[in-house]
N, C-alpha and C positions, 0 to 999 in steps of 0.2 A: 504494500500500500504506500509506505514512503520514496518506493522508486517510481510511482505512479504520479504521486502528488510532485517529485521534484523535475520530474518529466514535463510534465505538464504548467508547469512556475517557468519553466524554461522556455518553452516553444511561446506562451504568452507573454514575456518579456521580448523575446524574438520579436513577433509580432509588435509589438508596441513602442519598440527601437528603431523597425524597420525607417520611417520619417523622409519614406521616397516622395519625391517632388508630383504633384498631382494636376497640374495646370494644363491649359492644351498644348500639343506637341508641338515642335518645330518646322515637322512636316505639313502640320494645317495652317501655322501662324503666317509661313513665310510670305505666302504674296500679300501679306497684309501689314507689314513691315513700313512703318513712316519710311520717307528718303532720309537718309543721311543730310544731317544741317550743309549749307553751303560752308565751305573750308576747316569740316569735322571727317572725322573714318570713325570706324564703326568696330566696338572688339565685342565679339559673342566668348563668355565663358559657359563652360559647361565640363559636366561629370557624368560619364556614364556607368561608373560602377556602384555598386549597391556594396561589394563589399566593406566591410567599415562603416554600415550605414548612421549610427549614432555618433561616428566624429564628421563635423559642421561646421567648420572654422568660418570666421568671414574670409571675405574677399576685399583686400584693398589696391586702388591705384594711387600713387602718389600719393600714401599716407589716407587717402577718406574713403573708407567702407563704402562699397557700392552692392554688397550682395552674401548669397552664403554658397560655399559648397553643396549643395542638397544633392545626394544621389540621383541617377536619373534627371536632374536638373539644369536649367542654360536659361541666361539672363545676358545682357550686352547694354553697353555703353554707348555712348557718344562722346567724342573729345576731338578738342582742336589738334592737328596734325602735329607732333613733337616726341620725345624720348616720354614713355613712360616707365616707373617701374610695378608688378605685381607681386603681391607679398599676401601669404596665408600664414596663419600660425596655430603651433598646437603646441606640443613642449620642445620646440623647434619651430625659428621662422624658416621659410621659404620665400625666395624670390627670385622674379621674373623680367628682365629688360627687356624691353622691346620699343622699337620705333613706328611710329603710325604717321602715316602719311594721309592727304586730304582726299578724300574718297573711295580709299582703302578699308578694307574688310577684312580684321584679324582674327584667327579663331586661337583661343587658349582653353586644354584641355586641364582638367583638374583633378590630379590621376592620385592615388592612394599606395601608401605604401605602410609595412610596417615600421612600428615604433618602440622604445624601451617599455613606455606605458600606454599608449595608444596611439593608434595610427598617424603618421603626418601626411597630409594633404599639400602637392605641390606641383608648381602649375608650369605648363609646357604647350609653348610656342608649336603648333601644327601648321601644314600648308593649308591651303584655303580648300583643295581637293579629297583630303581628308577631314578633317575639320565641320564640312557639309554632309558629309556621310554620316560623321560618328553621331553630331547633333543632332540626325533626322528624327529620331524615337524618343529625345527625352524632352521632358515637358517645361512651362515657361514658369520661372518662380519670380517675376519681377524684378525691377532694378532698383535702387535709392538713389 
């Protein structure tokens, strides 16, 4: 009876961890996408793995939170063309430079790995070829 009971504490904590991104996907949002401001580019982040689904770090550009890691999740920016950096943090930061140009479309994927204590979430520059693949299925969790 207590391997039942610990069994089952388990799979419902699973479940109630999971905190996958539920918004519409990428693949229905796209033609509905504002244009990019005149002399902005456009950075889509996103996470396709569920593994690690309870570590959620934010996500910042140039030091100001614009979003979180959510499994399953992609949210984008707009900014004026210049050096950005990105930085997620867990019990380690993580960071990302990259340069955006004016009418430029960057995609940064926000990939999971193991940790001492919990997983670190950190984020990598893809080409725009992959980048629109990988985002097609995970869904929109807004931007700040």
């Amino acid at each position: 009876m207590k391997k039942l009971f610990f069994l089952l504490l388990i799979v419902g904590s699973s479940a109630l961890m999971t905190g996958c991104a539920s918004g519409p996907k990428y693949s229905e949002m796209k033609a509905s996408f504002p244009a990019v401001p005149q002399d902005n580019g456009r950075i889509f982040f996103y996470r396709t793995a569920v593994l690690g689904a309870a570590v959620q770090p934010a996500v910042t550009v140039n030091g100001k939170e614009i979003g979180t890691a959510q499994p399953e999740g992609f949210f984008y920016v707009d900014r004026p063309a210049g050096n950005y950096t990105v930085e997620t943090s867990t019990e380690v930061e993580r960071r990302l430079s990259l340069t955006l140009e004016t009418n430029q479309t960057r995609y940064v994927r926000l990939n999971i790995s193991m940790g001492f204590f919990i997983g670190h979430v950190y984020p990598e520059l893809v080409d725009n070829m992959a980048g629109e693949n990988e985002i097609s299925d995970c869904h929109y969790t807004g931007s700040k």
